[in-house]
ZAKEPA-960198 format. One record per residue (C-alpha): residue number from 0; residue in one letter; x, y, z. Coordinates in nm, 2 decimals, always signed. Layout:
# ZAKEPA-960198
+-----+---+--------+--------+--------+
:   k : r :     px :     py :     pz :
+-----+---+--------+--------+--------+
: NUM : A :      X :      Y :      Z :
...
+-----+---+--------+--------+--------+
//
This chain:
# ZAKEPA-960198
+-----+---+--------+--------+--------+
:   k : r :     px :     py :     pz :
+-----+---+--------+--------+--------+
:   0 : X :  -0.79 :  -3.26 :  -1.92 :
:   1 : X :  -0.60 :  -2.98 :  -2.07 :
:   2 : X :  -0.28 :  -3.14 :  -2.24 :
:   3 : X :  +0.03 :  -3.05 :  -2.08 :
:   4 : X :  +0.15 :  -2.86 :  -2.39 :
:   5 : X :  -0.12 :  -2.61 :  -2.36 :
:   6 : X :  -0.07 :  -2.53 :  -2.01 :
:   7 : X :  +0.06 :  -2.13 :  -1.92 :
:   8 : X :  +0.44 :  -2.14 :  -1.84 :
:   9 : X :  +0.48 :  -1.94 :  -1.50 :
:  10 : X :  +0.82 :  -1.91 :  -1.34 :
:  11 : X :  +0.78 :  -1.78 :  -0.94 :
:  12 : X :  +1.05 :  -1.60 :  -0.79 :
:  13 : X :  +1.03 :  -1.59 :  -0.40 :
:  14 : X :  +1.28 :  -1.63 :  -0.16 :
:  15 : X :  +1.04 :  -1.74 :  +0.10 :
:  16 : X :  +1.11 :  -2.14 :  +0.07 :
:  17 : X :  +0.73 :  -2.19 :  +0.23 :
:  18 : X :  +0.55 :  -1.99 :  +0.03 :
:  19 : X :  +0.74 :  -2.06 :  -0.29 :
:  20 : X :  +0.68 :  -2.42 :  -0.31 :
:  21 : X :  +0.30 :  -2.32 :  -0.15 :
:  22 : X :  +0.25 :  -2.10 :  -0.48 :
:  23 : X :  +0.39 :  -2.41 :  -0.73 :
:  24 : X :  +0.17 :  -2.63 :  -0.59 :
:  25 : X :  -0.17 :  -2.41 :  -0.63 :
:  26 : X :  -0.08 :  -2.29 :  -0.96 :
:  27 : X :  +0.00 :  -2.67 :  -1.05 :
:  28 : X :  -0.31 :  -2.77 :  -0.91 :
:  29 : X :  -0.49 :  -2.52 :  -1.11 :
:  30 : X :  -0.40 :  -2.52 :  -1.49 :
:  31 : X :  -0.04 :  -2.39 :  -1.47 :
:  32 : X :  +0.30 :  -2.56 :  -1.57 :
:  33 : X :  +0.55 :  -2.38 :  -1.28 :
:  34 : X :  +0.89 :  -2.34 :  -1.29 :
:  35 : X :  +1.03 :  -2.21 :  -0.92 :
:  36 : X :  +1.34 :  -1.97 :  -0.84 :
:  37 : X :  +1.49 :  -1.88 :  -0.51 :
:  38 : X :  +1.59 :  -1.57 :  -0.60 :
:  39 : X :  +1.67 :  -1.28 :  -0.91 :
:  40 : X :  +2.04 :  -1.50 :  -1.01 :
:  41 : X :  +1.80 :  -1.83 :  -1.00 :
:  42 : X :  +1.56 :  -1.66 :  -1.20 :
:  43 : X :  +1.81 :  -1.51 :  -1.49 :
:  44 : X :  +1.93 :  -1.88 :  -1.53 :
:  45 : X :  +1.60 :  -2.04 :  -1.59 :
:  46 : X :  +1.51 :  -1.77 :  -1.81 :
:  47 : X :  +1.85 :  -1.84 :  -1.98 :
:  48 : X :  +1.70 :  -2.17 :  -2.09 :
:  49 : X :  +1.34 :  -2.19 :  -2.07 :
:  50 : X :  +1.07 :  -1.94 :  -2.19 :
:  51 : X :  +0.75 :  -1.82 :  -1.99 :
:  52 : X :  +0.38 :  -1.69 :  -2.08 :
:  53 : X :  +0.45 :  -1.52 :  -1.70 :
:  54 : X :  +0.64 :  -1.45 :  -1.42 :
:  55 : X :  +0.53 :  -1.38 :  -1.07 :
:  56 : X :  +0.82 :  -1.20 :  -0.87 :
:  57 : X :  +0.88 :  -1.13 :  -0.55 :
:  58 : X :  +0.97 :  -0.79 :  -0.50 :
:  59 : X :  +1.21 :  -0.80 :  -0.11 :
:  60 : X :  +1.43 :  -1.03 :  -0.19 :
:  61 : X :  +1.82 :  -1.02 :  -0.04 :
:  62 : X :  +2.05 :  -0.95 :  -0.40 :
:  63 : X :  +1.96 :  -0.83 :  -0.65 :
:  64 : X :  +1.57 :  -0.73 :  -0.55 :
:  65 : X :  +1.25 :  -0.83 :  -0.73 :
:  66 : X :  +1.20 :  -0.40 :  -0.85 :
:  67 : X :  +1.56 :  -0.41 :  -1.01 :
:  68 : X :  +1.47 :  -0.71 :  -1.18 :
:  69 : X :  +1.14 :  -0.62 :  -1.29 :
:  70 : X :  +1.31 :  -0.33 :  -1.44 :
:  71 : X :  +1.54 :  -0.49 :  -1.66 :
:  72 : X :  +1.37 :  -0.82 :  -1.81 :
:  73 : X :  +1.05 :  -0.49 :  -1.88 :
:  74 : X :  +1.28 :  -0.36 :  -2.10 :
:  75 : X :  +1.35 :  -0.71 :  -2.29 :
:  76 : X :  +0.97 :  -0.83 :  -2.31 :
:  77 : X :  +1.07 :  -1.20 :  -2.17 :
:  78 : X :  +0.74 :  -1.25 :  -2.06 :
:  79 : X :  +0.45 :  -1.04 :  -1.85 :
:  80 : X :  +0.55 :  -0.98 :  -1.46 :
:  81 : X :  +0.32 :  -0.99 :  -1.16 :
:  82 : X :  +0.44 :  -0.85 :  -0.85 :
:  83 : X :  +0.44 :  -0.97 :  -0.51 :
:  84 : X :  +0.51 :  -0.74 :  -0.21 :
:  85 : X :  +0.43 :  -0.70 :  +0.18 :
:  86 : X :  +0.39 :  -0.39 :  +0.13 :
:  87 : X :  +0.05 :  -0.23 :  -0.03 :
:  88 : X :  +0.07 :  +0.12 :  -0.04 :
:  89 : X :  -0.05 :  +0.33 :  -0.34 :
:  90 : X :  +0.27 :  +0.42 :  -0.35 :
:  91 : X :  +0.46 :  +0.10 :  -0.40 :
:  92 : X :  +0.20 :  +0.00 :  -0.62 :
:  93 : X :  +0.33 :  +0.30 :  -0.85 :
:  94 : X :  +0.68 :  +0.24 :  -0.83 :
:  95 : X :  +0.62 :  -0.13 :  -0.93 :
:  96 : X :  +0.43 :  -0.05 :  -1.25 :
:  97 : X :  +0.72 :  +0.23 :  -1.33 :
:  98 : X :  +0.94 :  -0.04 :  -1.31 :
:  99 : X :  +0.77 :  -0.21 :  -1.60 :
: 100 : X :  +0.56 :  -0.41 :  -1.44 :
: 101 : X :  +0.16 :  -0.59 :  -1.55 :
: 102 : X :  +0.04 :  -0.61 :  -1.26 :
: 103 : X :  +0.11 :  -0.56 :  -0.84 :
: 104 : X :  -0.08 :  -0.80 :  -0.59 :
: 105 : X :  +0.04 :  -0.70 :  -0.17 :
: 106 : X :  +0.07 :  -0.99 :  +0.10 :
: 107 : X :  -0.10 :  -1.13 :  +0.19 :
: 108 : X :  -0.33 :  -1.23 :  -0.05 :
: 109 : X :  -0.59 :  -1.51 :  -0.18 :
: 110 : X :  -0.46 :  -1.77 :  -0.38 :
: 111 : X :  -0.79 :  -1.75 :  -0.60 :
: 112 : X :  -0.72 :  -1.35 :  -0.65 :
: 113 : X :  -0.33 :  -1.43 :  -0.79 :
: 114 : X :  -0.51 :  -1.73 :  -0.98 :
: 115 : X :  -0.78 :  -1.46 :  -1.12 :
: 116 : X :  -0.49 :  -1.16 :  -1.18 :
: 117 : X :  -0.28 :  -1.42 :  -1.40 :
: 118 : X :  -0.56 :  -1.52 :  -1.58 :
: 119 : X :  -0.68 :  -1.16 :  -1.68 :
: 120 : X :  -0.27 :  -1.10 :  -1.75 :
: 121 : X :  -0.28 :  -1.38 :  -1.99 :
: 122 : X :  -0.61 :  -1.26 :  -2.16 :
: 123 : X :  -0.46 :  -0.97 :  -2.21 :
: 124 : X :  -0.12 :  -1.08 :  -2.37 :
: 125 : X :  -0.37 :  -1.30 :  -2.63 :
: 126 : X :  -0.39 :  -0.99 :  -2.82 :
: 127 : X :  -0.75 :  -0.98 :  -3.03 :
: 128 : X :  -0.67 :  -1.07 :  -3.38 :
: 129 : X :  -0.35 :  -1.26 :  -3.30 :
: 130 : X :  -0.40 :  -1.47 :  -3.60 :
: 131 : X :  -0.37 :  -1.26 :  -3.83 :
: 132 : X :  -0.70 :  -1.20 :  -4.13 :
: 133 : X :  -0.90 :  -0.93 :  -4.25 :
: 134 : X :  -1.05 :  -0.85 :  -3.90 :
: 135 : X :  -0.72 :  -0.78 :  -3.73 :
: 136 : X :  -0.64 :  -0.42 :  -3.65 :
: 137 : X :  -0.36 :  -0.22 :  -3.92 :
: 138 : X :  -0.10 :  -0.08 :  -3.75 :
: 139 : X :  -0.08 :  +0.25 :  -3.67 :
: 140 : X :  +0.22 :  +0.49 :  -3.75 :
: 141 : X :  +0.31 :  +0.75 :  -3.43 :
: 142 : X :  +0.56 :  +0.95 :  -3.55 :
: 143 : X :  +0.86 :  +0.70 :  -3.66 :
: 144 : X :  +0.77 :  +0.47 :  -3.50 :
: 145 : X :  +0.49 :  +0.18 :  -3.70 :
: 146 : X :  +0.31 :  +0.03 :  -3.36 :
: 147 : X :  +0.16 :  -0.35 :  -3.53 :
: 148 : X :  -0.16 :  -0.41 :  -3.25 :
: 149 : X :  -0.14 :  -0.76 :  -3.34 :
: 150 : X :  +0.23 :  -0.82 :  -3.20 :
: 151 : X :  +0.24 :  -0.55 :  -2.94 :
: 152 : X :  +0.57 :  -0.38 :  -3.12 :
: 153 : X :  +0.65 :  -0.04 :  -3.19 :
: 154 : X :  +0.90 :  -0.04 :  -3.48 :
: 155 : X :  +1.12 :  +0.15 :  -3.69 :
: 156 : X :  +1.25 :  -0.04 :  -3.93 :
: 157 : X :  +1.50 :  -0.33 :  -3.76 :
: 158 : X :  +1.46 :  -0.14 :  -3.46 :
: 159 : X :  +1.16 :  -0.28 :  -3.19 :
: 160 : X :  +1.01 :  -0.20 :  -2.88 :
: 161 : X :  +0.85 :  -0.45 :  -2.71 :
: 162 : X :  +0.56 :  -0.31 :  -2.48 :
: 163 : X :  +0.37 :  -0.49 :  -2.14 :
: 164 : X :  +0.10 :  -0.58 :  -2.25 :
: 165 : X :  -0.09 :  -0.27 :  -1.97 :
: 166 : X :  +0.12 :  -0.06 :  -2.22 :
: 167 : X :  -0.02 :  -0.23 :  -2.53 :
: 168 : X :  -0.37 :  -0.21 :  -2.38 :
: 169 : X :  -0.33 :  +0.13 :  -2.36 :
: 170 : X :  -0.16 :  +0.19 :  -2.71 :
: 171 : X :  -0.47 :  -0.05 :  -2.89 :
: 172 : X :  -0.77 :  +0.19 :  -2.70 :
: 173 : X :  -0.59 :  +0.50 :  -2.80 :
: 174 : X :  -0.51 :  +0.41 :  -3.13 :
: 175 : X :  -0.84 :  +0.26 :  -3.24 :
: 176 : X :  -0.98 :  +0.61 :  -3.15 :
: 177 : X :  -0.73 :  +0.87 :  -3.32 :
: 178 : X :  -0.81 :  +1.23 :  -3.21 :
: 179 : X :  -1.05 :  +1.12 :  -2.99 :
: 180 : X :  -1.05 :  +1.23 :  -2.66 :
: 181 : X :  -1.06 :  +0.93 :  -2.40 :
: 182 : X :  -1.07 :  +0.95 :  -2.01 :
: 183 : X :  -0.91 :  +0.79 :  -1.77 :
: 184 : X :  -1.21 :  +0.58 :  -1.67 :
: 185 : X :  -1.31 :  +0.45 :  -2.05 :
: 186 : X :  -0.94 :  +0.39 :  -2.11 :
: 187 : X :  -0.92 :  +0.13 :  -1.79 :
: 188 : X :  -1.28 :  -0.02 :  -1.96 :
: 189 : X :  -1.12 :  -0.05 :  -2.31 :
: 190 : X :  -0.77 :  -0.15 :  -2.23 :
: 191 : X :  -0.87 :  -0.39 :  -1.97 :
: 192 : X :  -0.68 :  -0.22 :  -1.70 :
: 193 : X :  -0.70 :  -0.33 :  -1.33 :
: 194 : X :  -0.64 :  +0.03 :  -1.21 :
: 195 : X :  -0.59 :  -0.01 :  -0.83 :
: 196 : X :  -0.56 :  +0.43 :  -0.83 :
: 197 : X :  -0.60 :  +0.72 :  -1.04 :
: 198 : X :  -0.28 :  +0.73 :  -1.13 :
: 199 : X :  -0.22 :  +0.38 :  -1.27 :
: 200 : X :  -0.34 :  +0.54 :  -1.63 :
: 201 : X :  -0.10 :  +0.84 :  -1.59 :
: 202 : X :  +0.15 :  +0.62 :  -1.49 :
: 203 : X :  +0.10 :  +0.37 :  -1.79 :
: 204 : X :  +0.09 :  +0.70 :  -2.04 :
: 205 : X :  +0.43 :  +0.81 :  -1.90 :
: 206 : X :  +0.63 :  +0.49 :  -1.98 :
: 207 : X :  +0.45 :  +0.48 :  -2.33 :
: 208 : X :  +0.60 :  +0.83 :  -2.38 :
: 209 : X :  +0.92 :  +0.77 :  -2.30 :
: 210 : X :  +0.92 :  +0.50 :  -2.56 :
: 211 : X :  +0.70 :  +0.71 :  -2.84 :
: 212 : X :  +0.82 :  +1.07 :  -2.79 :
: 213 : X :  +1.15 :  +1.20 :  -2.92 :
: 214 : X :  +1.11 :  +1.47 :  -2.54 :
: 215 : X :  +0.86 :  +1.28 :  -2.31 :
: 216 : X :  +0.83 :  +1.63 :  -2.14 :
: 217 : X :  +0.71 :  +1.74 :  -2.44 :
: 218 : X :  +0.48 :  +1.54 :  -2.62 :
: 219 : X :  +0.38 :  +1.57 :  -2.99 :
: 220 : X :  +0.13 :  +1.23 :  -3.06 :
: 221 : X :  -0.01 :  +1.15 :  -2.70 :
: 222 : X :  -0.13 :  +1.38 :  -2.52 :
: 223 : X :  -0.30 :  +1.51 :  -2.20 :
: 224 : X :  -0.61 :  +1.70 :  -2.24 :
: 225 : X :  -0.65 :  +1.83 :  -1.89 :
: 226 : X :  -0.96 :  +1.79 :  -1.74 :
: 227 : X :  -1.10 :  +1.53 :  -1.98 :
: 228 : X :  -0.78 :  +1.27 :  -1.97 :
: 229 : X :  -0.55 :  +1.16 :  -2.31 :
: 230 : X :  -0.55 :  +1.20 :  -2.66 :
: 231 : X :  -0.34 :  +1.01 :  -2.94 :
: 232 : X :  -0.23 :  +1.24 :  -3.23 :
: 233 : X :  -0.09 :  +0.98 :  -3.48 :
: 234 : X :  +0.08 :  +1.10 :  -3.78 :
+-----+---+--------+--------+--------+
//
């Protein structure tokens, strides 16, 4: 039995009281230690005092709404954020990864899949090489910025940026191939991406640039190579 200590912290943010306390039970029942919010304001005071490998948000919620509050904790790195929405279009899907966030699962949905999702979410915030050693990855420098693989940071001196760990993904595959042109389809195989469209890579390359680029609308170190998909110029 895997000792409580050990277990994934997940806070779930859902208004809907039913499908709420459904969601902590499964989760329990599967691995998870769960922590359960009614809405965004419920949510900011847990995080206040506890922390959390994930969260799972709702995104209609009456307030402050799950998107606005994606937006915000993205920009802090609290912890990775799973979506949860009625609504499935490509679209939405889009507007929720702009928003910062890992991943975007529409109602309704299997409990297995959101099981699976967090899993893969998880894998991917483990970071290869997190222990530091010989065989973990140098960091890379982009400009001013020094981005360290192993923590998922981009820094300049006392100043970081904390990145998703889809943006990280992203930054490791480009990065361990400098110059190299990769498309769109490799970089989903080597960043682990669960691309649900085309344009969950574009979208992913846009937020990195906004946080690497000194004009994301004119990009010096990653850039599009149209026709074949993205390359990463470091310095």
């Amino acid at each position: 039995m895997t000792d409580i200590a050990d277990q994934p912290h997940i806070l779930v943010v859902d208004d809907d009281t039913r499908l709420r306390e459904a969601l902590r039970r499964y989760l329990s029942q599967n691995g998870f230690m769960v922590t359960a919010a009614q809405d965004a304001a419920d949510a900011r005071a847990r995080l206040g005092g506890l922390a959390f490998d994930l969260i799972v948000l709702d995104v209609m919620m009456p307030g402050e709404s799950g998107l606005d509050l994606c937006r915000d904790l993205s920009t802090q790195g609290v912890a990775p954020i799973l979506l949860l929405t009625a609504r499935g279009e490509a679209e939405d899907r889009i507007q929720g990864l702009e928003a910062g966030a890992d991943d975007y699962l529409p109602k309704p949905f299997e409990p297995r899949e959101l099981v699976l999702r967090i899993q893969s979410i998880l894998r991917r915030q483990a970071r290869p090489g997190a222990g530091g050693g010989a065989n973990s990855p140098a960091p890379v420098r982009i400009g001013r910025w020094l981005f360290d693989p192993v923590r998922d940071e981009l820094r300049d001196g006392e100043e970081v940026v904390r990145l998703t760990s889809m943006e990280s993904g992203l930054l490791r595959a480009l990065a361990g191939a400098p110059g190299v042109v990769l498309s769109r389809e490799e970089l989903v195989e080597k960043a682990a991406v669960d691309a649900g469209n085309d344009r969950t890579i574009d979208v992913q390359v846009t937020r990195l640039r906004r946080k690497l680029e000194g004009d994301p609308r004119e990009p010096r170190y990653l850039l599009t190579v149209r026709g074949e998909g993205y390359v990463l110029r470091p310095d």
